[in-house]
C-alpha positions as CSV (number, residue, x, y, z in Angstrom):
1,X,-17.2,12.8,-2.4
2,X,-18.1,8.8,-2.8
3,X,-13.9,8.4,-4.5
4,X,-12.9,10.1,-1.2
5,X,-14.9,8.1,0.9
6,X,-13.6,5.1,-0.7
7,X,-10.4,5.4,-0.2
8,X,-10.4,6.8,3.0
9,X,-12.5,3.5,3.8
10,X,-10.1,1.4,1.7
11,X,-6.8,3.6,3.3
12,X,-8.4,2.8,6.8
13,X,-8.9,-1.0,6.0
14,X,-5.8,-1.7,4.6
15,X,-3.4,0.5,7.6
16,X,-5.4,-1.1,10.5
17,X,-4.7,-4.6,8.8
18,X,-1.4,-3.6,7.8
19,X,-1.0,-2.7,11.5
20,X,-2.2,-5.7,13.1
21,X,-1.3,-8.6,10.8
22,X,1.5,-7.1,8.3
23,X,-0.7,-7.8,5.5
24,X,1.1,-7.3,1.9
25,X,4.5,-8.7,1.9
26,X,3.7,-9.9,5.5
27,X,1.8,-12.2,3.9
28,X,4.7,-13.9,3.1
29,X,7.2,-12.3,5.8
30,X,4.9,-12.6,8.9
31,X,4.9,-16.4,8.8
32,X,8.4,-17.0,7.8
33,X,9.8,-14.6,10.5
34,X,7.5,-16.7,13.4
35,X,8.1,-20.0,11.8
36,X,11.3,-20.0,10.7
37,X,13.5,-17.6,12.5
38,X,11.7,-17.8,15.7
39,X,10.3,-14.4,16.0
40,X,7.6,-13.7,18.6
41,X,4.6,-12.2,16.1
42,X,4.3,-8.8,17.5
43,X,8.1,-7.8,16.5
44,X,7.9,-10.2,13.2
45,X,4.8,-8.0,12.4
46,X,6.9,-4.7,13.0
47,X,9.4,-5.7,11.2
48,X,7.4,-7.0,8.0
49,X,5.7,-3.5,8.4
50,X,9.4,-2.1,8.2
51,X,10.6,-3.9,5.2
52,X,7.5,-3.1,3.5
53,X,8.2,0.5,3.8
54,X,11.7,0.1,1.6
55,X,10.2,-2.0,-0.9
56,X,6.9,0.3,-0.8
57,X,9.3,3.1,-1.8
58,X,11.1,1.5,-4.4
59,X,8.4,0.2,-6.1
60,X,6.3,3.2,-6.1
61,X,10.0,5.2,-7.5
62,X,9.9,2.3,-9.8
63,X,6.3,2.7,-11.2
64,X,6.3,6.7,-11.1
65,X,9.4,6.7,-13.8
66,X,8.0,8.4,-17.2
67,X,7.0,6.1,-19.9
68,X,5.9,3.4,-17.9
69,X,2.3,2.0,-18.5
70,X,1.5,2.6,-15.0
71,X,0.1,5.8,-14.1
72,X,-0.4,6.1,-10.1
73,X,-3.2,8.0,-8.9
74,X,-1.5,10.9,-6.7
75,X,-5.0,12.4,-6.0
76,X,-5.8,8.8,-4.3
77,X,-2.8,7.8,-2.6
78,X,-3.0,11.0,-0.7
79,X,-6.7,10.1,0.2
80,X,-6.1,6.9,1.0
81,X,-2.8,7.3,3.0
82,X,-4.5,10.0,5.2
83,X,-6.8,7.0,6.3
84,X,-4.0,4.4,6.1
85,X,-1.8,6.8,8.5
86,X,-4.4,7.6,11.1
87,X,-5.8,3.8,11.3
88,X,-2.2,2.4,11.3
89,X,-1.3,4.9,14.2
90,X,-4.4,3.1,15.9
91,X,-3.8,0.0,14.8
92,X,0.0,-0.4,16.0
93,X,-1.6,0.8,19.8
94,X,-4.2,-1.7,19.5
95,X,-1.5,-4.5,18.5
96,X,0.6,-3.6,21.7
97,X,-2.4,-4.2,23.8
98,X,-3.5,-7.3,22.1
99,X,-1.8,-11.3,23.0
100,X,0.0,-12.3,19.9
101,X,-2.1,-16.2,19.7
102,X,-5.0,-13.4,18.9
103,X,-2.9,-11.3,16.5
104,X,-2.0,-14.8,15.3
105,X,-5.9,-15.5,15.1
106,X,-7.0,-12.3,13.2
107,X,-4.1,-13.2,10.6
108,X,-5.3,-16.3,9.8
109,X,-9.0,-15.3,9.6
110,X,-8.3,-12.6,7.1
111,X,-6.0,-14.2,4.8
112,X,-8.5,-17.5,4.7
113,X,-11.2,-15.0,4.1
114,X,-9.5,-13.0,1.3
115,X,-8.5,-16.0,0.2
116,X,-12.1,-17.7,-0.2
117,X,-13.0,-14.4,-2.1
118,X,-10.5,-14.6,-4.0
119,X,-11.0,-18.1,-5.0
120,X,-14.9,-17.4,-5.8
121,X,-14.7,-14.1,-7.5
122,X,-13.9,-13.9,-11.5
């Protein structure tokens, strides 16, 4: 009950943030797309979110081949998407609604404070 909990938590966490500030590869994406090519933030977040999906796939095909030494957790990624699917379904609505200086706002504040825990943990 407390692993399910977890990672619905954790699946819930990571698709509202993934939602609203293309976090993973929009880490990188999100900030190149508005700086660099112009786009406004809402439609550089979708389409980070978009690109994330292809290299998502591929990887996980990549990691799921026999006789790697990565074994993926089925039992968990179907937790954990079934949170990360209902809170990015939220989270997309919400991003409509919000101004994209506060999307901009909320990206900055979570990468500074994964960052600083980051930095701090071992």
């Amino acid at each position: 009950m407390k692993i399910t909990l977890i990672a619905l938590t954790a699946g819930a966490a990571a698709g509202l943030l993934g939602a609203l500030c293309g976090v993973g590869g929009g880490i990188v994406m999100v900030p190149i797309f508005t700086t660099a090519l112009g786009i406004e933030h809402k439609n550089a977040i979708a389409t980070s979110l978009a690109v994330i999906v292809i290299t998502a796939l591929v990887a996980t095909i990549n990691n799921a081949r026999p006789h790697t030494t990565v074994n993926i957790d089925w039992r968990i990624v179907a937790i954990t998407a079934t949170g990360a699917a209902i809170a990015a379904w939220w989270g997309s609505d919400l991003m409509h609604q919000l101004k994209s200086p506060i999307l901009t706002k909320i990206f900055a504040i979570t990468l500074i404070l994964f960052g600083v825990k980051m930095l701090i943990t071992k």
